[in-house]
Biopython code that builds the backbone (N, CA, C, O; Angstrom):
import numpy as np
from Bio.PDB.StructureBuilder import StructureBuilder

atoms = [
    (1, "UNK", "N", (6.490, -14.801, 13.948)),
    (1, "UNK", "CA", (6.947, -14.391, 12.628)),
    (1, "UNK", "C", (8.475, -14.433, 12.633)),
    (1, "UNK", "O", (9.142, -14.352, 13.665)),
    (2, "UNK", "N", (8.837, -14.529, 11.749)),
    (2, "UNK", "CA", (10.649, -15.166, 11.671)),
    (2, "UNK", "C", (10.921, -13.955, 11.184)),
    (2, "UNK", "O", (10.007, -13.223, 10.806)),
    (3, "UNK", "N", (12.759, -13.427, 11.107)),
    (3, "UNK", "CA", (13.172, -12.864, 10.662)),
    (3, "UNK", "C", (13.060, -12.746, 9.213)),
    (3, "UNK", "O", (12.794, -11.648, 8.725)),
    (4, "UNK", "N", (13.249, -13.844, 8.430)),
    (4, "UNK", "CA", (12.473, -13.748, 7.063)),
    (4, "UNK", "C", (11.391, -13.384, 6.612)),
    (4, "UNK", "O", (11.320, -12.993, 5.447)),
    (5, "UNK", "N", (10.256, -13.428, 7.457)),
    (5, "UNK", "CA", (9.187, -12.860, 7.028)),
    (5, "UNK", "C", (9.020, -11.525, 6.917)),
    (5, "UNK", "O", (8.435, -10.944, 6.003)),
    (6, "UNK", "N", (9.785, -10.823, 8.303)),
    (6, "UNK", "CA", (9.257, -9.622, 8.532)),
    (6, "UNK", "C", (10.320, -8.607, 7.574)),
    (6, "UNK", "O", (10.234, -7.381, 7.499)),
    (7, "UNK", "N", (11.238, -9.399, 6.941)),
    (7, "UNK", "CA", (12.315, -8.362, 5.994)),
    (7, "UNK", "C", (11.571, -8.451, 4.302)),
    (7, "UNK", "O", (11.670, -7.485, 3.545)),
    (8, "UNK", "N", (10.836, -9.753, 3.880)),
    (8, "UNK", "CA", (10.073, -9.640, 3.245)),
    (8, "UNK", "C", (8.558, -8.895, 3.119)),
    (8, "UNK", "O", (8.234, -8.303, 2.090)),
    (9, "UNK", "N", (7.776, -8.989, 4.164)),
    (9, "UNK", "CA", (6.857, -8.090, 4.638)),
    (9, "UNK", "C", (7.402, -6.126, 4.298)),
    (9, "UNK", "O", (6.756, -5.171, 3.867)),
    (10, "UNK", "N", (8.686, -6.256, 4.706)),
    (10, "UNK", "CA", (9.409, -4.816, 4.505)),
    (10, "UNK", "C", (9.338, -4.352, 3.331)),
    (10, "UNK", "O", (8.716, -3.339, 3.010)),
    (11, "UNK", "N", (10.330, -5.465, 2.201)),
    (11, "UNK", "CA", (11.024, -4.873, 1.365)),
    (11, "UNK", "C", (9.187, -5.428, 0.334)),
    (11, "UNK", "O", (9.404, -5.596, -0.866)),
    (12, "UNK", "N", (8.466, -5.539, 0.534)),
    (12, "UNK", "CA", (7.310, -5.920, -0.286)),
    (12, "UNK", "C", (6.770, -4.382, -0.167)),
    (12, "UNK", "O", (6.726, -3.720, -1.204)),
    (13, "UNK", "N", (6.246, -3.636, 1.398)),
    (13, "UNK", "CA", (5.629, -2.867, 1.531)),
    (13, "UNK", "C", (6.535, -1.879, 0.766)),
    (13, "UNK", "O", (5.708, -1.270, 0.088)),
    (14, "UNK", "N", (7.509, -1.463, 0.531)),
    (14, "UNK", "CA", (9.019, -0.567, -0.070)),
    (14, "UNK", "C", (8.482, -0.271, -1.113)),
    (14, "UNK", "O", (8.030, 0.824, -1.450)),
    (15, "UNK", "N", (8.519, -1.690, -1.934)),
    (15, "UNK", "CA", (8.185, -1.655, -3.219)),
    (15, "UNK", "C", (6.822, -1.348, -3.581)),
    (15, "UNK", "O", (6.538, -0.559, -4.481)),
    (16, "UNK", "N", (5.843, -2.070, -2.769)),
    (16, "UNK", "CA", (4.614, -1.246, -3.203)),
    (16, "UNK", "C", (4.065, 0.112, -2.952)),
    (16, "UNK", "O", (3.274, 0.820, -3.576)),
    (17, "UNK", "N", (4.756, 0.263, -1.799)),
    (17, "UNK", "CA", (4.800, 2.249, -1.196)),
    (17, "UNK", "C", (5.535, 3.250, -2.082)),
    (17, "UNK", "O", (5.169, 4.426, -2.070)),
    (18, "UNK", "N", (6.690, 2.798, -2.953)),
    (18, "UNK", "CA", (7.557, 3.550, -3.745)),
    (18, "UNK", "C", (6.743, 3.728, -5.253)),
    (18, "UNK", "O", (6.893, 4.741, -5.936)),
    (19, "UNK", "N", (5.800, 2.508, -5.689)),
    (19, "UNK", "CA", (5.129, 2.348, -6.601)),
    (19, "UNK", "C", (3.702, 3.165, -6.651)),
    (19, "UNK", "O", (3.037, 3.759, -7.500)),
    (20, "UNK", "N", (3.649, 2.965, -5.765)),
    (20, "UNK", "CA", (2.246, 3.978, -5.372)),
    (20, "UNK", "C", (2.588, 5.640, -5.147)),
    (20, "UNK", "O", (1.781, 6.504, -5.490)),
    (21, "UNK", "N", (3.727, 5.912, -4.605)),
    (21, "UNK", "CA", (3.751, 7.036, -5.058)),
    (21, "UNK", "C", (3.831, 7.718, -6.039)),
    (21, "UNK", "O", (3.403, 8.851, -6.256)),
    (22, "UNK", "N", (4.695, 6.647, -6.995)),
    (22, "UNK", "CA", (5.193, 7.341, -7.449)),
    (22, "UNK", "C", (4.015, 7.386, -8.890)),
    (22, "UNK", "O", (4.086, 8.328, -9.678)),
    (23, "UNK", "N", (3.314, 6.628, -9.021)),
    (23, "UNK", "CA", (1.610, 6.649, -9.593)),
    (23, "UNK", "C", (0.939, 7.643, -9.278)),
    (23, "UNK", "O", (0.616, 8.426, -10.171)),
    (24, "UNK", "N", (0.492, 7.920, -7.734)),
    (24, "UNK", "CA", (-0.275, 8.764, -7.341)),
    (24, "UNK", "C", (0.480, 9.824, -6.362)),
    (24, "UNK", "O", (-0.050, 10.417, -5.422)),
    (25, "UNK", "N", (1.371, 9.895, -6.641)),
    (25, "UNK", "CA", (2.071, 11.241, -6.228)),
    (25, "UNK", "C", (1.818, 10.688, -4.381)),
    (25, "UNK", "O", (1.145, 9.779, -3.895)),
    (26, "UNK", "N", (2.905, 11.961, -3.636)),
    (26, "UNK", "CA", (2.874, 11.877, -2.215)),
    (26, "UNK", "C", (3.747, 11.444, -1.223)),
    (26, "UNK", "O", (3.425, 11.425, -0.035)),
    (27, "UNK", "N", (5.093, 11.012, -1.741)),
    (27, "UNK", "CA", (5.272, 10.630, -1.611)),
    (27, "UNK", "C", (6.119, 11.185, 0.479)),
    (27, "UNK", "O", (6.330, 12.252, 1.055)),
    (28, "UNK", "N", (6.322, 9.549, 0.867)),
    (28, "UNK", "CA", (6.419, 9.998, 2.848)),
    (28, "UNK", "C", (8.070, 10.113, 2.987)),
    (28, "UNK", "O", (8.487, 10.600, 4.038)),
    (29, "UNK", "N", (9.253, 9.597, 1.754)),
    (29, "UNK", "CA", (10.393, 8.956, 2.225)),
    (29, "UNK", "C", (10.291, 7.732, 2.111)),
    (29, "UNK", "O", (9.578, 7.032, 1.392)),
    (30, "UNK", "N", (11.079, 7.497, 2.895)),
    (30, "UNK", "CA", (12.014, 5.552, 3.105)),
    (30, "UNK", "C", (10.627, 4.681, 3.957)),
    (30, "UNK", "O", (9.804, 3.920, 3.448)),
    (31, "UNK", "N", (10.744, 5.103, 5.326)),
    (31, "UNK", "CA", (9.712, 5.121, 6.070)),
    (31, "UNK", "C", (8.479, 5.240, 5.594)),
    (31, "UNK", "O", (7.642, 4.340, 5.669)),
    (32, "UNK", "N", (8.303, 6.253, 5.122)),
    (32, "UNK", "CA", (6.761, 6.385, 4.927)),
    (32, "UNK", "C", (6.190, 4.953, 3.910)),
    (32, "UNK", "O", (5.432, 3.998, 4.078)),
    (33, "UNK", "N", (7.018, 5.462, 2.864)),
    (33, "UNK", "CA", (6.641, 4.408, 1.866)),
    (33, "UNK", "C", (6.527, 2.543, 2.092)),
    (33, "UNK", "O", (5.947, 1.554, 1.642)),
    (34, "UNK", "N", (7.353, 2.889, 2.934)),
    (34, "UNK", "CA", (7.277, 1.392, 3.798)),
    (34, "UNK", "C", (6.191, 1.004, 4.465)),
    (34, "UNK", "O", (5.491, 0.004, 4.310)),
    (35, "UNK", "N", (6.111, 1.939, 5.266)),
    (35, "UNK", "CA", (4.345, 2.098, 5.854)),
    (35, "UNK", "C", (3.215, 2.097, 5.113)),
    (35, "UNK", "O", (2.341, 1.235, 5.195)),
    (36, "UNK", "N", (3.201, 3.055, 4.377)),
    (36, "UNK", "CA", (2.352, 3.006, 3.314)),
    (36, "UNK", "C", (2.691, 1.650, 2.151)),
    (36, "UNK", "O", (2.428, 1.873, 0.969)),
    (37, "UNK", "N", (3.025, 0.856, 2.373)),
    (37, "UNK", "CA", (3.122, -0.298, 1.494)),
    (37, "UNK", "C", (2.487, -1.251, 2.170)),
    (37, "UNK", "O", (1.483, -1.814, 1.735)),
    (38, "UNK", "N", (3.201, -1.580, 3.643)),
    (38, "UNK", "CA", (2.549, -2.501, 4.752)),
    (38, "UNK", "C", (0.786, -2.000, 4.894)),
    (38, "UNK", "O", (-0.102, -2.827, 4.684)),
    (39, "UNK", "N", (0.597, -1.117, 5.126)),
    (39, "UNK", "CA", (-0.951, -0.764, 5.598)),
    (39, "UNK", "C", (-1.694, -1.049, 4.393)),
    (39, "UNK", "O", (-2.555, -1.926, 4.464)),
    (40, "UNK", "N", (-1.400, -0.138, 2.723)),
    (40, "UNK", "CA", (-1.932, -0.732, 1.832)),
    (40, "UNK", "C", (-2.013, -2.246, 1.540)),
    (40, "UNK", "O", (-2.821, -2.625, 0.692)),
    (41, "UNK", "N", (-1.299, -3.057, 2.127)),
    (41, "UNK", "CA", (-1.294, -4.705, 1.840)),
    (41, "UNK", "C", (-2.495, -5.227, 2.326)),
    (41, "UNK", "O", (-3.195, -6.099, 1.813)),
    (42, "UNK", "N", (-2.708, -4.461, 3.616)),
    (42, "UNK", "CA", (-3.431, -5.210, 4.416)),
    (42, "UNK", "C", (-5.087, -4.590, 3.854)),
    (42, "UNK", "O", (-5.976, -5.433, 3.724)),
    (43, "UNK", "N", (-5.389, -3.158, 3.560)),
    (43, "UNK", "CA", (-6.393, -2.874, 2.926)),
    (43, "UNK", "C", (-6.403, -3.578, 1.365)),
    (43, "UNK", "O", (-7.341, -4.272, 0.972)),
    (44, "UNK", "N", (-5.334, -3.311, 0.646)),
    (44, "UNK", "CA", (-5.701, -4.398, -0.559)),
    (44, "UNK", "C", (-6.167, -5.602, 0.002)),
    (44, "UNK", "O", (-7.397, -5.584, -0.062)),
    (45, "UNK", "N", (-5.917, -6.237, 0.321)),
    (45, "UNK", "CA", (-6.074, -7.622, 1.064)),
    (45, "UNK", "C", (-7.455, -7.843, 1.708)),
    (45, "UNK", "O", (-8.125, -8.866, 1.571)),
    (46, "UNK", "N", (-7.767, -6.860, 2.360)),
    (46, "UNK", "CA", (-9.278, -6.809, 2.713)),
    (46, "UNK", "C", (-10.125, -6.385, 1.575)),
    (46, "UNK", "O", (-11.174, -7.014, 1.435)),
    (47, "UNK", "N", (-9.874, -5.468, 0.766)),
    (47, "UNK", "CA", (-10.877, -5.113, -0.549)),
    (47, "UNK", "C", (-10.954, -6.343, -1.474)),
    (47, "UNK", "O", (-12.075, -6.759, -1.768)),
    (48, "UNK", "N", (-9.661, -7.072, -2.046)),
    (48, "UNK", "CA", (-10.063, -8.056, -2.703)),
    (48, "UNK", "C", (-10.876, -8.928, -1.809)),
    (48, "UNK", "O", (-12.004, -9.302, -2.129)),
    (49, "UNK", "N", (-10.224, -9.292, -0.539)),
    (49, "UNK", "CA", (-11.213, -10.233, -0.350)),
    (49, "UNK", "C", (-12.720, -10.227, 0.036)),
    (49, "UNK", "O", (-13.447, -11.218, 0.110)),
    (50, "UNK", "N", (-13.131, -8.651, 0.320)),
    (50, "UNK", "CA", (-14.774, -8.273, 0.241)),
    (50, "UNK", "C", (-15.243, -8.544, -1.253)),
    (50, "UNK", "O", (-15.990, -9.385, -1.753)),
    (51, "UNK", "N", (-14.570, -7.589, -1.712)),
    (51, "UNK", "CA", (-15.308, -8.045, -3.228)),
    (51, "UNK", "C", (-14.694, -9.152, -3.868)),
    (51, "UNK", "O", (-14.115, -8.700, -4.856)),
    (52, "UNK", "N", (-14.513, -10.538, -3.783)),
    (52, "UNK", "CA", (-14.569, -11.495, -3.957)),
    (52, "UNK", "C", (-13.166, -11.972, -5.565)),
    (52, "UNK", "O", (-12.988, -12.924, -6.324)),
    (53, "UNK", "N", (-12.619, -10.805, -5.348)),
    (53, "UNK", "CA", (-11.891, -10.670, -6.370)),
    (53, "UNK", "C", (-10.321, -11.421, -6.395)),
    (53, "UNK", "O", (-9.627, -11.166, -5.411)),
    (54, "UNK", "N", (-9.747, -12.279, -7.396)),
    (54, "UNK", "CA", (-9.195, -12.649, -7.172)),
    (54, "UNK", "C", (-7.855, -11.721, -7.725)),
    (54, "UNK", "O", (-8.069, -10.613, -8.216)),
    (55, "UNK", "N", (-6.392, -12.288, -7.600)),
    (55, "UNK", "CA", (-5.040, -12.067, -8.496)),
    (55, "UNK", "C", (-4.717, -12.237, -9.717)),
    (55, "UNK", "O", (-5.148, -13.323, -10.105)),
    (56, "UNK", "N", (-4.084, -11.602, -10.622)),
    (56, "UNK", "CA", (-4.086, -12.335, -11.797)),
    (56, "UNK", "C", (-2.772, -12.825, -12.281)),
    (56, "UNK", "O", (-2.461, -13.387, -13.331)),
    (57, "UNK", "N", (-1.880, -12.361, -10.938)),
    (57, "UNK", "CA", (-0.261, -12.698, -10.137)),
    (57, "UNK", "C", (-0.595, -14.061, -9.413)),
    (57, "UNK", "O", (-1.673, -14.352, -8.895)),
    (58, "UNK", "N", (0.378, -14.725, -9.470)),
    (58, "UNK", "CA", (0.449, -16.192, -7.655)),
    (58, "UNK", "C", (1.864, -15.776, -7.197)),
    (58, "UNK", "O", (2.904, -15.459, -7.775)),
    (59, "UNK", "N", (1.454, -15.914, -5.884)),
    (59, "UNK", "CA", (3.211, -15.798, -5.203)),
    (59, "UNK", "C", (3.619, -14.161, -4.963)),
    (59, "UNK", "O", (2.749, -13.307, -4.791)),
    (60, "UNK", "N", (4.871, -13.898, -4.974)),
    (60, "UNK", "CA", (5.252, -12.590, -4.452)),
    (60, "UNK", "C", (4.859, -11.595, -5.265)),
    (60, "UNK", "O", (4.517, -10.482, -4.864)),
    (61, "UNK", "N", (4.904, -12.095, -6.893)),
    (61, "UNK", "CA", (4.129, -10.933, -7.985)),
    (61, "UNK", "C", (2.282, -10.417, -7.161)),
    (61, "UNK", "O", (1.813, -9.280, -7.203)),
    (62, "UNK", "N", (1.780, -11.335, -6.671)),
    (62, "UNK", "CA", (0.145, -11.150, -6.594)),
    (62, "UNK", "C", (0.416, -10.450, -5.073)),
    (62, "UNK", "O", (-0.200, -9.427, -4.776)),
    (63, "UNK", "N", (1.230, -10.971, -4.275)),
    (63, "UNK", "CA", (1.066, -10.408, -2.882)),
    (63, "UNK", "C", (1.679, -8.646, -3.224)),
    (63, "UNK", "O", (1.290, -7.845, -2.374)),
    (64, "UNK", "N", (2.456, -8.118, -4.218)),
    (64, "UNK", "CA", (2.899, -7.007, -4.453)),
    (64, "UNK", "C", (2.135, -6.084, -5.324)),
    (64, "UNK", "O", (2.107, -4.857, -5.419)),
    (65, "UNK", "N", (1.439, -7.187, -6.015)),
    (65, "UNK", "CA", (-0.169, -6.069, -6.633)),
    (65, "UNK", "C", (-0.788, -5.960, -5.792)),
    (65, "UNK", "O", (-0.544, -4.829, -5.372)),
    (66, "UNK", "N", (-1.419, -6.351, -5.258)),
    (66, "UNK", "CA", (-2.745, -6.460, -3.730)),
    (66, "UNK", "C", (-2.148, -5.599, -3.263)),
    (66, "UNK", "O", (-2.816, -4.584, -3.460)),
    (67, "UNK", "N", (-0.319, -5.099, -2.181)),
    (67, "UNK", "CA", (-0.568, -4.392, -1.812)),
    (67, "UNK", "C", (-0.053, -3.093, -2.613)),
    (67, "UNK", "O", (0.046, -2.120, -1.865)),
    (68, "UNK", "N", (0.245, -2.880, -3.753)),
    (68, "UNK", "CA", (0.195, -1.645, -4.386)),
    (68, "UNK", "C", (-1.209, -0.872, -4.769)),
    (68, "UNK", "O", (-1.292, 0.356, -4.803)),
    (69, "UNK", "N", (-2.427, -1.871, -5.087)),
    (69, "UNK", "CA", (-3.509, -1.465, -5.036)),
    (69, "UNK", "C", (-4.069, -0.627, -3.841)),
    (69, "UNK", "O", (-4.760, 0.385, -3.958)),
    (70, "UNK", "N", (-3.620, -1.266, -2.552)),
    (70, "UNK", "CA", (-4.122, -0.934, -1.681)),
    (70, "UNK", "C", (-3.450, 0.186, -1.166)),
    (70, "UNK", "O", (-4.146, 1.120, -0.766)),
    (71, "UNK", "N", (-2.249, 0.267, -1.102)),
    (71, "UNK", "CA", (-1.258, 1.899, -1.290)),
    (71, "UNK", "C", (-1.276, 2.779, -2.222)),
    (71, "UNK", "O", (-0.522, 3.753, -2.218)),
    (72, "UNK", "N", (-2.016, 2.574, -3.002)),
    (72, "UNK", "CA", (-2.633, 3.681, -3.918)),
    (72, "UNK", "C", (-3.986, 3.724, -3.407)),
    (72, "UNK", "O", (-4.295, 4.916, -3.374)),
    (73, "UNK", "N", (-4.933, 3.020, -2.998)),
    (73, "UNK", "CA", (-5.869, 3.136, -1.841)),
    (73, "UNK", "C", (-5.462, 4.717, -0.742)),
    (73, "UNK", "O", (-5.878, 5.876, -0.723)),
    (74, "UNK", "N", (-4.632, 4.068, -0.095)),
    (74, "UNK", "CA", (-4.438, 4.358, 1.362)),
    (74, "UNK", "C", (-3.838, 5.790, 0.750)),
    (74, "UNK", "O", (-3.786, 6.561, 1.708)),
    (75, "UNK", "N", (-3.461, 6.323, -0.208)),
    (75, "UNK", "CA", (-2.652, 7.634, -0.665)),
    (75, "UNK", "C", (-3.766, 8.485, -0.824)),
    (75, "UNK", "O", (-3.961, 9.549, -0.238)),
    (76, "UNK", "N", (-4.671, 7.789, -1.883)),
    (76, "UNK", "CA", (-5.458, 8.633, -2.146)),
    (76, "UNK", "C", (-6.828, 8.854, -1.101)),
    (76, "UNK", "O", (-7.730, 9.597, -1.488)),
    (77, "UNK", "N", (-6.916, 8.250, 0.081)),
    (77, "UNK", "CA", (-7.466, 8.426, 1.101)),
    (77, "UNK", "C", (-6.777, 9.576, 1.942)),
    (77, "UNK", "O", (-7.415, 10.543, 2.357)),
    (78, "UNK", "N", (-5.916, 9.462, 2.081)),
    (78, "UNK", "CA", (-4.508, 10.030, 2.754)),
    (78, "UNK", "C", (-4.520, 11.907, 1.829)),
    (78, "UNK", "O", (-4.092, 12.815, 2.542)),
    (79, "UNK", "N", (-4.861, 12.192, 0.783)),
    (79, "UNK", "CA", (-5.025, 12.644, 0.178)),
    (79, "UNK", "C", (-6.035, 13.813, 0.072)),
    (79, "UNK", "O", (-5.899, 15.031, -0.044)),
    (80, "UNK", "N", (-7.061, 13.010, 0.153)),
    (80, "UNK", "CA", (-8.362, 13.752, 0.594)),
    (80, "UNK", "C", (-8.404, 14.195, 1.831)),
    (80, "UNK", "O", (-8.512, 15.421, 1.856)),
    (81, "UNK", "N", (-8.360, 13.654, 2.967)),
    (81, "UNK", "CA", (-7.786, 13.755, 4.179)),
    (81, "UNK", "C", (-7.073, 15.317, 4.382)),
    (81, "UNK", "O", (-7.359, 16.307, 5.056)),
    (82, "UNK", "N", (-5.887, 14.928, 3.325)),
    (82, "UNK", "CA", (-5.341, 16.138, 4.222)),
    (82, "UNK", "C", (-5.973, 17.752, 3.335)),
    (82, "UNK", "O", (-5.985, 18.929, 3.697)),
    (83, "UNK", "N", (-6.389, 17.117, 2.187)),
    (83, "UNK", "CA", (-7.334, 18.677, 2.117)),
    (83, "UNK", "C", (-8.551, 19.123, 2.161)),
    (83, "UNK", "O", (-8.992, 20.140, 1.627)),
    (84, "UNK", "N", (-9.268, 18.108, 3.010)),
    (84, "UNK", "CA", (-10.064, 18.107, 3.850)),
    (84, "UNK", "C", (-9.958, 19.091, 4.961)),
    (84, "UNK", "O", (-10.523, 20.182, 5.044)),
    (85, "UNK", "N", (-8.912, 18.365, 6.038)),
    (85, "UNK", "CA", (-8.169, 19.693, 6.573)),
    (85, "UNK", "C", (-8.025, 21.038, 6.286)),
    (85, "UNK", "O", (-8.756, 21.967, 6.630)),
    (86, "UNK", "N", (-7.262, 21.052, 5.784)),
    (86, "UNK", "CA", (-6.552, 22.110, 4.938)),
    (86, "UNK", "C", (-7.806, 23.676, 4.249)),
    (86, "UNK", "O", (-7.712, 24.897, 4.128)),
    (87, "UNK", "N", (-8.710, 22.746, 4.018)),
    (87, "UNK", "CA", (-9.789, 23.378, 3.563)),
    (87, "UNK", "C", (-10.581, 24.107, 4.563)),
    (87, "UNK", "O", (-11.293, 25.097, 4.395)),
    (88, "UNK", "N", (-10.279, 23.309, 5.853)),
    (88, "UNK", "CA", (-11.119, 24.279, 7.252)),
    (88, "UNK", "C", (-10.321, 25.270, 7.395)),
    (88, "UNK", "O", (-10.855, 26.330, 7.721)),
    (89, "UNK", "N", (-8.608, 25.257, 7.178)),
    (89, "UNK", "CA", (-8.012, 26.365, 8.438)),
    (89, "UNK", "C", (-8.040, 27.749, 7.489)),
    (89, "UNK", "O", (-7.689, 28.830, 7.962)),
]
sb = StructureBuilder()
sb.init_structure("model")
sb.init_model(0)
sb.init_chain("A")
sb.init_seg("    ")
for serial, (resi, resn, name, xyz) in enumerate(atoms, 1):
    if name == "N":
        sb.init_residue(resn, " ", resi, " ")
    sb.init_atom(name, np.array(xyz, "f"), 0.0, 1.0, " ", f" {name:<3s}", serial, name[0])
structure = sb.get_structure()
């Protein structure tokens, strides 16, 4: 992976981690949201492609829906999760 990829890979997950929070609340920071952008990409990315669903974006617009879908995924998993927890102690 080239230096270009992985600063695009970044500033993609940014934007879809900052977007997703700020939709579904939660937000982690700089970091987090970054993370949570990258991981949602890759679960968007697997959900469309189970359910057979396509983009209605091409190019960096569709790769930044897929993973905002999927970081609003991963939040609201993330979500339940922690009051899940929360609910035992």
């Amino acid at each position: 992976m080239s230096l270009e990829s992985l600063v695009v890979w970044i500033v993609i997950g940014l934007i879809a981690g900052w977007l997703a929070s700020a939709v579904a609340g939660g937000g982690y920071g700089l970091i987090g949201d970054i993370i949570v952008g990258v991981v949602g990409s890759f679960i968007g990315g697997f959900l469309f492609r189970a359910l057979g669903v396509g983009t209605p974006f091409s190019g960096i617009a569709g790769t930044l829906f897929v993973a905002f879908i999927g970081a609003i995924v991963l939040l609201l998993l993330l979500r339940v999760l922690r009051l899940g927890t929360s609910k035992r102690a």
